[in-house]
N, CA, C and O atoms as CSV, one atom per row, in Angstrom:
chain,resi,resn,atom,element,x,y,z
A,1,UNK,N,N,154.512,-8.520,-112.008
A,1,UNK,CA,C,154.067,-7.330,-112.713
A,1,UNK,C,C,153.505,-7.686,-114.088
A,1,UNK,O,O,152.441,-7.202,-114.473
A,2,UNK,N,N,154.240,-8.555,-114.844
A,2,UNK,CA,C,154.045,-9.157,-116.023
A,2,UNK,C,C,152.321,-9.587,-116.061
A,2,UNK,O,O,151.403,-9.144,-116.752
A,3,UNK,N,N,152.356,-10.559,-115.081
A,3,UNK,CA,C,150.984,-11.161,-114.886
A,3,UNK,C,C,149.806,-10.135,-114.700
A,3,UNK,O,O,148.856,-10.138,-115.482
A,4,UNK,N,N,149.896,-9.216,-113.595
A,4,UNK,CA,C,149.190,-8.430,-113.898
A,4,UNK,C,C,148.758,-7.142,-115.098
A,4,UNK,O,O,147.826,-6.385,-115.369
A,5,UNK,N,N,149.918,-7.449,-115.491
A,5,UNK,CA,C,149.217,-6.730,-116.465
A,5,UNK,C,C,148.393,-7.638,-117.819
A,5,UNK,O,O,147.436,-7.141,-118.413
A,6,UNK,N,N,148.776,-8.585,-118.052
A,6,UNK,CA,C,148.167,-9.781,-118.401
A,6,UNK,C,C,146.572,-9.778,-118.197
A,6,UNK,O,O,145.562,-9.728,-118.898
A,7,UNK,N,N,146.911,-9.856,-116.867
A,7,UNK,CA,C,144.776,-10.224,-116.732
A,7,UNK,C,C,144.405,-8.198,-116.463
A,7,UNK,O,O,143.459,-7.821,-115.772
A,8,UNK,N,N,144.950,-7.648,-116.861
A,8,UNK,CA,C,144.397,-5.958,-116.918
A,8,UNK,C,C,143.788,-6.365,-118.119
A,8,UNK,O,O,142.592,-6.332,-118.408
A,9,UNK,N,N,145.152,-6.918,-119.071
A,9,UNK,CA,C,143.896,-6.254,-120.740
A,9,UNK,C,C,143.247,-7.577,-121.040
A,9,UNK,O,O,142.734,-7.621,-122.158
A,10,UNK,N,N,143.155,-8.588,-120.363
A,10,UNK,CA,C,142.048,-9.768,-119.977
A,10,UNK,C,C,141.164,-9.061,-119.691
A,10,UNK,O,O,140.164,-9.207,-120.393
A,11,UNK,N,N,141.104,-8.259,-118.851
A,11,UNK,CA,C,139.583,-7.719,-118.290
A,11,UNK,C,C,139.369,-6.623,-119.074
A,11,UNK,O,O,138.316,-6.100,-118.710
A,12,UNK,N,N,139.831,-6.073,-119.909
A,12,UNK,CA,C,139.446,-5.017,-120.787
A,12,UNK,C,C,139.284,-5.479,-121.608
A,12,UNK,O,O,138.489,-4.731,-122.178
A,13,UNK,N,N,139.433,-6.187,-122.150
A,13,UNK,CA,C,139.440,-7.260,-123.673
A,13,UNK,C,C,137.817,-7.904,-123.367
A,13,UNK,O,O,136.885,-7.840,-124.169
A,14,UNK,N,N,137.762,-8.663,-121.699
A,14,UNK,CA,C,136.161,-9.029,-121.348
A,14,UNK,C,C,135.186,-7.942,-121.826
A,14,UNK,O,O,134.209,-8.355,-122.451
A,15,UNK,N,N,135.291,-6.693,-121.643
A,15,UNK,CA,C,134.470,-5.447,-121.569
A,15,UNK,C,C,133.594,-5.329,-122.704
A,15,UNK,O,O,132.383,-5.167,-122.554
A,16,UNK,N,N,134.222,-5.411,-123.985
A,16,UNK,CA,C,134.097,-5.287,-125.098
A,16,UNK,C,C,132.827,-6.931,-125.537
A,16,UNK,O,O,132.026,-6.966,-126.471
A,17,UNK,N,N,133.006,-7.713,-124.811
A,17,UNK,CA,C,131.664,-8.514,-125.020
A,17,UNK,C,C,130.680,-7.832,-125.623
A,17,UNK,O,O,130.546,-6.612,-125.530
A,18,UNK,N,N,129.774,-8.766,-126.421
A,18,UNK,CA,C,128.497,-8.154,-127.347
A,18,UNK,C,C,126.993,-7.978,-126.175
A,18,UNK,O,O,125.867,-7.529,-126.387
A,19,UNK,N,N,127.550,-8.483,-125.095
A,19,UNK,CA,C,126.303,-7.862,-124.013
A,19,UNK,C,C,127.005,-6.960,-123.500
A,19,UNK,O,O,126.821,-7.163,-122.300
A,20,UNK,N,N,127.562,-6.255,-123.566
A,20,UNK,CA,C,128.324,-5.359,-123.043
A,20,UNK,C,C,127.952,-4.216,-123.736
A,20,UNK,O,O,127.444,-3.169,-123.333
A,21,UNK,N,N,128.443,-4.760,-125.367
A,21,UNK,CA,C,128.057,-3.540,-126.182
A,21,UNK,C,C,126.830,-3.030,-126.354
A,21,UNK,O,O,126.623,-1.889,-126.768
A,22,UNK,N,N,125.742,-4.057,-125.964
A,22,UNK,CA,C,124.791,-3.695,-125.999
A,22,UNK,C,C,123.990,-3.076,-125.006
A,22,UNK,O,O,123.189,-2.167,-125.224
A,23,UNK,N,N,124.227,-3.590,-123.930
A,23,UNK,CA,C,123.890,-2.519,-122.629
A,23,UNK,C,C,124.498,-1.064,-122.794
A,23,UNK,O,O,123.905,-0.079,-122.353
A,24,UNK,N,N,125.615,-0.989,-123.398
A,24,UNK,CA,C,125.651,0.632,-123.305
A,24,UNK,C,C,125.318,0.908,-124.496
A,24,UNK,O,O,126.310,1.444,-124.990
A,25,UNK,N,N,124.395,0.851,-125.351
A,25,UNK,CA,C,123.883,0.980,-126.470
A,25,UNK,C,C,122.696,1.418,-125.951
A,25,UNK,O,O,122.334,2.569,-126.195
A,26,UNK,N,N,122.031,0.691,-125.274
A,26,UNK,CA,C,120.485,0.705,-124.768
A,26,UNK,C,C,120.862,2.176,-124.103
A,26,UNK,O,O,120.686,3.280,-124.619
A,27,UNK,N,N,121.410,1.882,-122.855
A,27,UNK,CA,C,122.100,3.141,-121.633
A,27,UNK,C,C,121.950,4.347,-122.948
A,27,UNK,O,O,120.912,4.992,-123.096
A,28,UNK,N,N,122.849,4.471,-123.613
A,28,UNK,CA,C,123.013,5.918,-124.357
A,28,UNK,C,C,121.691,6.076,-125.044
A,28,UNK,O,O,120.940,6.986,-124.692
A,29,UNK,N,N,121.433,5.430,-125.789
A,29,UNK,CA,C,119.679,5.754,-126.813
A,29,UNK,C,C,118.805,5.971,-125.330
A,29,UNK,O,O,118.392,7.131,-125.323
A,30,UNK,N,N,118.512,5.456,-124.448
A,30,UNK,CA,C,117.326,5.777,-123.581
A,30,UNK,C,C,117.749,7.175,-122.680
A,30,UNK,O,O,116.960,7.783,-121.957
A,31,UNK,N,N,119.271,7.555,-122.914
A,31,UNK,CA,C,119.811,9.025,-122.261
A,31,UNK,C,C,119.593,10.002,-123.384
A,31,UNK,O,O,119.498,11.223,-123.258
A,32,UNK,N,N,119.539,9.446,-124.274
A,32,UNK,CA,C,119.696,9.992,-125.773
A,32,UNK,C,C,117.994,10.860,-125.995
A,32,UNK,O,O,117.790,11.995,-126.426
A,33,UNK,N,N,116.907,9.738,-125.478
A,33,UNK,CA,C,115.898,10.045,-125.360
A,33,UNK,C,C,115.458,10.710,-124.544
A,33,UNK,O,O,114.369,11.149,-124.911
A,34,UNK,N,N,115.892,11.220,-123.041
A,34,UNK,CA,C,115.978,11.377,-122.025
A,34,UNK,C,C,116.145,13.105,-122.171
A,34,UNK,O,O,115.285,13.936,-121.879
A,35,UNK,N,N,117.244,13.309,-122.605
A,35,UNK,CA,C,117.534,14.575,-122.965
A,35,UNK,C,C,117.020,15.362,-123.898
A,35,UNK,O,O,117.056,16.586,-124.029
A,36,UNK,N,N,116.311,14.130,-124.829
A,36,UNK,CA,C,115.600,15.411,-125.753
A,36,UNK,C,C,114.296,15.415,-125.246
A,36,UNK,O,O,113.490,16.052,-125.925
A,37,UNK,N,N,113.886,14.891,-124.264
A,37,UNK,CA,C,112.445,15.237,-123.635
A,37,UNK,C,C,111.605,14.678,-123.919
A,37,UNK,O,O,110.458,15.115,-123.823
A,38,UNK,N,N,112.103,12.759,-124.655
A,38,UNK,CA,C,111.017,11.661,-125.115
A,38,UNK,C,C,110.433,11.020,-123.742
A,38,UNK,O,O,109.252,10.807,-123.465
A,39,UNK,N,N,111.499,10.793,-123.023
A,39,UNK,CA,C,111.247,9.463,-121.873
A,39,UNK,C,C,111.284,10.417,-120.649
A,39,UNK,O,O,112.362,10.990,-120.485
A,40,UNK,N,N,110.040,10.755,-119.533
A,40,UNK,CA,C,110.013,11.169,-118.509
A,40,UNK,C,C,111.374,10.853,-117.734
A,40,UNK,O,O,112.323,10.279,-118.268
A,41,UNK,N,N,111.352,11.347,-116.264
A,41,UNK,CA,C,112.126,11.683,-115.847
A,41,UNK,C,C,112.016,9.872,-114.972
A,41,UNK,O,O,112.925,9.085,-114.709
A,42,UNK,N,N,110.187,9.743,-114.688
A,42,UNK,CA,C,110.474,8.396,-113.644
A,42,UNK,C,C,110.703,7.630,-114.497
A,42,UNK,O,O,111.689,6.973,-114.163
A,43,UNK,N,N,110.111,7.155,-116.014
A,43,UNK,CA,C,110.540,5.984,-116.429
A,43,UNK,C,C,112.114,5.974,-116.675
A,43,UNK,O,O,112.698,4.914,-116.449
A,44,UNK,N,N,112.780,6.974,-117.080
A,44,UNK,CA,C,114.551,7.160,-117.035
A,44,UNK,C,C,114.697,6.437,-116.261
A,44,UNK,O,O,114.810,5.242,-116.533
A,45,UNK,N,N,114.751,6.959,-114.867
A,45,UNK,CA,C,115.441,6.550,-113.427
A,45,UNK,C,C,115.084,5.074,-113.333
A,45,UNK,O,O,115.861,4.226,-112.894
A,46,UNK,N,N,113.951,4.845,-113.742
A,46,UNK,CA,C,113.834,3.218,-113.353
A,46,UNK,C,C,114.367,2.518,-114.208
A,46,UNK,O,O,115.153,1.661,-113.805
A,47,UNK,N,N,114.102,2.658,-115.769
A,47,UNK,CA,C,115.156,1.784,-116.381
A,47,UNK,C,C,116.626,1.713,-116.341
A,47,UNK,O,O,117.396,0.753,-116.328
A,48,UNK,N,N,116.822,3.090,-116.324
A,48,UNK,CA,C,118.590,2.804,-116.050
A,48,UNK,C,C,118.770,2.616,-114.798
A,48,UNK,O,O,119.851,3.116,-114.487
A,49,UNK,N,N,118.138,2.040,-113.722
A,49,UNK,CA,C,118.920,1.990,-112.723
A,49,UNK,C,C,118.431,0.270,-112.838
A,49,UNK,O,O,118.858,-0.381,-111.884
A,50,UNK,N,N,117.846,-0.309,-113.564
A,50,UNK,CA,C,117.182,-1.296,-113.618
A,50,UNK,C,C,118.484,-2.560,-114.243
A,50,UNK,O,O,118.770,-3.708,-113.903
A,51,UNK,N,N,119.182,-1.278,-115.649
A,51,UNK,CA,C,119.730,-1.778,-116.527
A,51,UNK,C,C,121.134,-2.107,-115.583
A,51,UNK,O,O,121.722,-3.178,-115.429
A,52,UNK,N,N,121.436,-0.702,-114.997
A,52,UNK,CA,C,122.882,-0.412,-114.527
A,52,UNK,C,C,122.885,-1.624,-113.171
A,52,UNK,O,O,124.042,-1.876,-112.837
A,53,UNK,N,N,121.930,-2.319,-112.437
A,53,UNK,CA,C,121.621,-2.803,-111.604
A,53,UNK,C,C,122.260,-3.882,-112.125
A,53,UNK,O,O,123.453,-4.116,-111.932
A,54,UNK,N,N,121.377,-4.687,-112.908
A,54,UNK,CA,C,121.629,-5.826,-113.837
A,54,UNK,C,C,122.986,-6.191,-113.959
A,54,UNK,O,O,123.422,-7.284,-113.599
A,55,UNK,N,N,123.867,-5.009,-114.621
A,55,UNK,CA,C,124.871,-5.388,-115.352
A,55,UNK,C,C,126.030,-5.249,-114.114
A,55,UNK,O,O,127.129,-5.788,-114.240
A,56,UNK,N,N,125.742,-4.637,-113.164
A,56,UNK,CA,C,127.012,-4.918,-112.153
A,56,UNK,C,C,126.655,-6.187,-111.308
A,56,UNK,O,O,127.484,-7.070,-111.091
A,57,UNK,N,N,125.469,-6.219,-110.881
A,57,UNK,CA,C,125.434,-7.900,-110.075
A,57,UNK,C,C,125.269,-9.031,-110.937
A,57,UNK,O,O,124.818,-10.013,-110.348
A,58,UNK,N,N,125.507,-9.187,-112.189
A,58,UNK,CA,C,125.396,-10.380,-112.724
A,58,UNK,C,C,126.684,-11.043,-112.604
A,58,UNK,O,O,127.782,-10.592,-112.280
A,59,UNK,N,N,126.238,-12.447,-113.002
A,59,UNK,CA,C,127.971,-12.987,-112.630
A,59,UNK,C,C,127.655,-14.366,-113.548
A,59,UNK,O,O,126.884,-15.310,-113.379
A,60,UNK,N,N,128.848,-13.944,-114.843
A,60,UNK,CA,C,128.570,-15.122,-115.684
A,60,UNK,C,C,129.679,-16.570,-115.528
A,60,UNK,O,O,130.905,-16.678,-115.502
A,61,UNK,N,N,128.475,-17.611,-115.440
A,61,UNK,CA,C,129.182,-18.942,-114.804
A,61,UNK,C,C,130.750,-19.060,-113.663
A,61,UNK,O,O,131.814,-19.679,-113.639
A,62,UNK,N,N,130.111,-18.168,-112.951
A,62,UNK,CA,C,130.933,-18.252,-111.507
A,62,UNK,C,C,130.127,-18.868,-110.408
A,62,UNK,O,O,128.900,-18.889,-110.503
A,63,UNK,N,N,130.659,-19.301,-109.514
A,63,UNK,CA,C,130.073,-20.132,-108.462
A,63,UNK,C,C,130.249,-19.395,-106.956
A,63,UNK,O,O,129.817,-19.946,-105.944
C-alpha cells in the first residue's frame, strides 16, 4: 500500500513538468481564444486535437 502510494504522488509530482505546464497553457489561451470568437471553430478542433494527440502518445525515453 505504502509503495503505491509512493509512485501515486511520483506520477503527480511527473505532471507538473515544464512541458506539461506548458501544453496546458497553450490548451487554455487557444480555448481562451476560441470562446471569445478569435480562432474558428476548424482551426480549434485541429489544433487541440493535434496538441491533446501529442501529449498522450508521447513517451519520454521509454523503450
Amino acid at each position: 500500500m505504502e509503495k503505491a502510494l509512493q509512485q501515486l504522488l511520483l506520477n503527480i509530482g511527473n505532471l507538473f513538468k515544464v512541458k506539461t505546464i506548458i501544453t496546458i497553457m497553450v490548451l487554455g489561451a487557444l480555448t481562451a481564444a476560441f470562446l471569445k470568437g478569435v480562432v474558428p471553430v476548424e482551426l480549434y478542433a485541429s489544433i487541440a486535437t493535434a496538441i491533446i494527440t501529442y501529449y498522450f502518445t508521447r513517451r519520454e525515453g521509454r523503450e
